[in-house]
C-alpha positions in Angstrom: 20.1 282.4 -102.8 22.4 279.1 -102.7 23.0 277.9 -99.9 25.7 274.7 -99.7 27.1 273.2 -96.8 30.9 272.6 -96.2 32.3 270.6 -94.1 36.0 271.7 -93.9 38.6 269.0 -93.0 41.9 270.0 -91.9 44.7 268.0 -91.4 46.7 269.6 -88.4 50.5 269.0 -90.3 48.7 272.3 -92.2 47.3 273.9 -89.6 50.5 275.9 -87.6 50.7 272.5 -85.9 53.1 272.9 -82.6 53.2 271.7 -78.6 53.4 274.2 -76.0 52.8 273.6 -72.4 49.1 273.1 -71.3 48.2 275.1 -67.8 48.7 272.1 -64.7 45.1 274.0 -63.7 43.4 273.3 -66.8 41.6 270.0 -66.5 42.1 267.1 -69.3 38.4 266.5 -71.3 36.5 264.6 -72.0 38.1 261.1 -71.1 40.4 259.5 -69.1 41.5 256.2 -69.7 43.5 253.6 -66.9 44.5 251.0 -69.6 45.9 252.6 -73.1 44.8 250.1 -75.1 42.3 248.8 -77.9 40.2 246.4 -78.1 40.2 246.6 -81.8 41.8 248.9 -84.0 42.3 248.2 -87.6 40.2 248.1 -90.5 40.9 244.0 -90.6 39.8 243.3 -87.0 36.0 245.0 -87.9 33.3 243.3 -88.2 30.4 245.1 -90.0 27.3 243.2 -90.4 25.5 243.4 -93.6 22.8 240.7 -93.3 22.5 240.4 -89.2 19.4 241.1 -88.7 19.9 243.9 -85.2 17.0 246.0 -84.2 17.0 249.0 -86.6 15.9 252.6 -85.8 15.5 254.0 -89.3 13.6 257.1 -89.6 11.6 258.1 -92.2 10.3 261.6 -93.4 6.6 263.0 -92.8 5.3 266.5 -94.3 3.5 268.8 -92.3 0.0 269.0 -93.3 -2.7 271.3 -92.5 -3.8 271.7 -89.1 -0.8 269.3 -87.9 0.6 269.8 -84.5 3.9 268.1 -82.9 1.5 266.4 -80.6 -0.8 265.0 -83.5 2.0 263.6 -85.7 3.5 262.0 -82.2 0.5 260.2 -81.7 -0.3 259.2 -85.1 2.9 257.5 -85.5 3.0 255.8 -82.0 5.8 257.4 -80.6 5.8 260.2 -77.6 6.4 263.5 -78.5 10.0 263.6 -76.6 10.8 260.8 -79.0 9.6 263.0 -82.0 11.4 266.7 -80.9 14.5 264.7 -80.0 14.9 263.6 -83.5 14.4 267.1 -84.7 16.4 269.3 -82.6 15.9 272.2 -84.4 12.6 272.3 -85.0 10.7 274.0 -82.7 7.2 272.4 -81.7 4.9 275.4 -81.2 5.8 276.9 -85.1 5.4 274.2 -87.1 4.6 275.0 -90.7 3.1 273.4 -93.7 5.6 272.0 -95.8 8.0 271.8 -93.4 10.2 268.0 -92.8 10.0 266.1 -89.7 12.0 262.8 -88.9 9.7 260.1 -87.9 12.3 257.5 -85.4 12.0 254.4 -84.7 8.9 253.4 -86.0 6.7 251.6 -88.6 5.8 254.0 -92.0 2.2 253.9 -91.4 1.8 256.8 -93.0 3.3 255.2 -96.3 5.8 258.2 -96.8 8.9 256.8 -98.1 11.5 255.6 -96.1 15.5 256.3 -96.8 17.5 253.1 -97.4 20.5 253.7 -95.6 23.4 254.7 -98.4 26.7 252.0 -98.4 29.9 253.8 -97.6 33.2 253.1 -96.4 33.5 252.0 -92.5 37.6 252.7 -92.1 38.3 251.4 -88.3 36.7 250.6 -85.2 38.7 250.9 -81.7 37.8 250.6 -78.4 39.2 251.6 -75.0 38.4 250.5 -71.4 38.5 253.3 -69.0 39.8 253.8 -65.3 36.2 252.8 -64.2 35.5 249.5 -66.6 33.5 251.7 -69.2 34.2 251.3 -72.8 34.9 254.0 -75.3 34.2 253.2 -78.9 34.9 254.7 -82.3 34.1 253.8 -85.4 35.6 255.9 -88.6 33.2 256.4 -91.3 34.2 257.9 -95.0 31.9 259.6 -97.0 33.3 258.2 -100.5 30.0 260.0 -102.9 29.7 263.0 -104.1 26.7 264.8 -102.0 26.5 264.9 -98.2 25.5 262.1 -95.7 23.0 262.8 -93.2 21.9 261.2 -89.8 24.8 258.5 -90.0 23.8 255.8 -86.6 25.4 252.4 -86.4 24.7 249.6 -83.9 27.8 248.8 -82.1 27.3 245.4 -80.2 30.1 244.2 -77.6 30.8 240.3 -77.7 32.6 238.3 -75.3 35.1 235.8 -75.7 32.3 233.1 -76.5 30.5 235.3 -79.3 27.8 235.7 -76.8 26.4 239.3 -77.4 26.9 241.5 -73.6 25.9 244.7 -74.9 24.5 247.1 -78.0 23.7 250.7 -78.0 23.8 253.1 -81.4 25.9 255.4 -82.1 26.2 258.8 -83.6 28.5 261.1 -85.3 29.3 264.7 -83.7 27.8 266.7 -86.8 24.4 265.6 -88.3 26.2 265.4 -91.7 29.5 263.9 -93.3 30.8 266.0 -96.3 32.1 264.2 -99.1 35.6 263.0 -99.3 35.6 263.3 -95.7 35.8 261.1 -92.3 34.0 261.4 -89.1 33.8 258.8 -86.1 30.7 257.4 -84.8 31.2 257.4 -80.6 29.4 256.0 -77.9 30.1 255.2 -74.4 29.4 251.5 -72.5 28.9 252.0 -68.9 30.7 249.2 -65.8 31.2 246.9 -65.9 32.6 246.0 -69.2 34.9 242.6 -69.3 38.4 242.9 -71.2 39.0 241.7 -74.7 35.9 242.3 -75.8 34.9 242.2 -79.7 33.2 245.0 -80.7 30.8 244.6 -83.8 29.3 247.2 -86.2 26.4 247.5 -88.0 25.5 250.9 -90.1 21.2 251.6 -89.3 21.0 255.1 -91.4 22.6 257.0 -93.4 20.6 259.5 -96.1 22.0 261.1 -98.9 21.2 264.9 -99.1 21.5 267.2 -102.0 24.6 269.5 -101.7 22.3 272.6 -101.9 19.9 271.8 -98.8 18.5 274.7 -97.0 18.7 273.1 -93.8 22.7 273.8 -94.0 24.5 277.0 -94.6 27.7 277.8 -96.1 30.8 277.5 -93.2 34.4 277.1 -93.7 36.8 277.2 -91.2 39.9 279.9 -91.3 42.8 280.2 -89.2 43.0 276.4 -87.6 46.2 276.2 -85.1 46.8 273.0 -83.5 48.9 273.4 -79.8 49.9 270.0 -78.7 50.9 269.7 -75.0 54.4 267.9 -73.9 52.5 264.9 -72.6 50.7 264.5 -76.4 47.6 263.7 -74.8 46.1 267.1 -75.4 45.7 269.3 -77.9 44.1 273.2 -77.5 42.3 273.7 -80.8 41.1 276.9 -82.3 40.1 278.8 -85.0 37.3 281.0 -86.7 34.5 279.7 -88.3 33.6 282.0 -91.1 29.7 282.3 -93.0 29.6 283.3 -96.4 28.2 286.7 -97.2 25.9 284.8 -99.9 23.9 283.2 -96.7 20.2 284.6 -96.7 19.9 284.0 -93.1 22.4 284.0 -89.8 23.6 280.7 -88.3 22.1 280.2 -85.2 23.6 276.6 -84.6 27.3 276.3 -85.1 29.5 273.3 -84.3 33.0 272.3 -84.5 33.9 269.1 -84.2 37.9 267.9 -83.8 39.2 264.2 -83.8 42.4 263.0 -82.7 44.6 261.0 -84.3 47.6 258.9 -83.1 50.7 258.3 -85.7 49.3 254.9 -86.7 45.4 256.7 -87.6 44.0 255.5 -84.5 41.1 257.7 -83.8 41.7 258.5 -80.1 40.3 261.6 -79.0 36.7 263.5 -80.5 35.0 266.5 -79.4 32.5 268.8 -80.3 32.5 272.6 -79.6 29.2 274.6 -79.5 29.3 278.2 -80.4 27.2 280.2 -77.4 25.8 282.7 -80.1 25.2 283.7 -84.0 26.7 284.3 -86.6 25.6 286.6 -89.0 26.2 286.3 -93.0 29.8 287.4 -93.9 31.0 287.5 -90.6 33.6 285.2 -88.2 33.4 283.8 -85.2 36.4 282.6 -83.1 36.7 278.9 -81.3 38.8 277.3 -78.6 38.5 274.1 -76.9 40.8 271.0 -76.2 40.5 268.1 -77.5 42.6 264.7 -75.1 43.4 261.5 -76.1 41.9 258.1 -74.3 44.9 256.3 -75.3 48.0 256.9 -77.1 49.6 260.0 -78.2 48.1 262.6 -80.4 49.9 263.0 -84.0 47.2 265.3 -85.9 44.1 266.8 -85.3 41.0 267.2 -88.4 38.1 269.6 -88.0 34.7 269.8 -89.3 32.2 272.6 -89.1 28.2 272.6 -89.5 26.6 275.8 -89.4 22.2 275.8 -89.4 20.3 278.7 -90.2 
């Protein structure tokens, strides 16, 4: 039985879109910023390096072989077996089985399995906000612009200071392993104090496979029901929804996200978060979501959803 993933992306102008008045108890998550302001926010202030040559974490894919264990392929790759189950979340190390695909991160192919070349794609923005306690919030918009889902999408986002001189460089990661086709995620990661002001942040995209439509890994999800309530400040925005699993699904989704990101009335990405669903969902059936998603800086014009559902 067929099972396709879809990540659904809603505009909220078509999603019962309204404001109504968000409970003085309830608390504002997950940021909170003290300046309202980018460091960077359109497409022609990004830098995205092509030919830089930044440290580069791309995985690679091992089969499981007879008689392999977590521990063995850990060790026979040089990397620790935290490093291993934390890029395959969920895998689960005691039931391996033949056949099966691990991520290898970080790490040399000694094992000469082939290694993914990271797929080019549209980067659409990258904006960055200081918060009350000199961190630094970044996003970076990504489009998938092909026709079959991208999977484990990192860039290297390095900070540079007034002189060009490099003061900091993490990677960062999108809120669903995959981006759908024709559709847009942001990339986010946090820079702790103390980060100066006017900062230039810098992108470079490390991974980015190309999956077939028709993976196993991913099952059927669409999302029904989407209602937007804005609050009178337009700095948050309750989300909620169902998130529905096709009856063709040969198995229940035991992993179910639903990412939202928040947009300002210029396409600022301002806001992103990620809801979790506490339990299953079995084939043909719904489940309901409801979390708020707040804006670091600015006020929130629209909201788009994705879902990812894993058997």
């Amino acid at each position: 039985m067929r099972k396709i993933l879809i990540l659904c992306i809603l505009l909220a102008t078509a999603c019962n879109t309204s404001k109504s008045a968000t409970p003085a108890s309830q608390p504002i998550q997950p940021y909170l910023t003290l300046t309202p302001s980018a460091t960077a926010s359109q497409p022609d202030g990004l830098v995205v390096s092509v030919t830089t040559p930044l440290p580069s974490p791309t995985p690679f894919i091992y089969t499981v072989k007879s008689g392999d264990t977590m521990g063995q392929i850990a060790q026979s790759f040089n990397i620790s077996l935290s490093a291993l189950t934390a890029a395959n979340p969920n895998v689960d190390p005691n039931t391996i089985s033949v056949g099966q695909t691990l991520k290898i991160p970080s790490q040399p192919n000694f094992s000469g399995a082939s290694t993914p070349t990271p797929v080019p794609f549209p980067v659409k923005q990258i904006a960055c906000y200081p918060t009350a306690d000199r961190g630094l919030w970044c996003f970076v918009l990504v489009y998938n612009d092909s026709s079959n889902p991208i999977e484990d999408v990192t860039a290297q986002i390095t900070l540079l200071d007034v002189n060009g001189k490099s003061i900091a460089s993490q990677t960062a990661t999108l809120p669903l392993d995959v981006l759908a086709p024709n559709s847009s995620l942001p990339l986010t990661i946090y820079f702790a104090p103390d980060i100066p002001l006017n900062v230039k942040p810098q992108a470079q995209i490390l991974t980015a496979i190309q999956i077939q439509s028709n993976d196993p890994r991913y099952l059927n999800a669409t999302l029904q029901n989407t209602s937007v309530k804005i609050d009178s400040s337009e700095l948050t925005a309750q989300v909620s929804g169902q998130v529905v699993l096709a009856a063709s699904s040969s198995s229940a989704a035991k992993l179910i996200w639903v990412a939202a990101t928040a947009y300002d009335a210029s396409g600022r990405v301002i806001g992103a978060r990620r809801w979790d669903s506490p339990s299953a969902l079995s084939a043909g059936s719904s489940l309901p979501f409801s979390f708020m998603v707040s804006s670091i800086a600015g006020m929130i014009s629209r909201v788009e959803f994705a879902v990812e559902a894993r058997p």
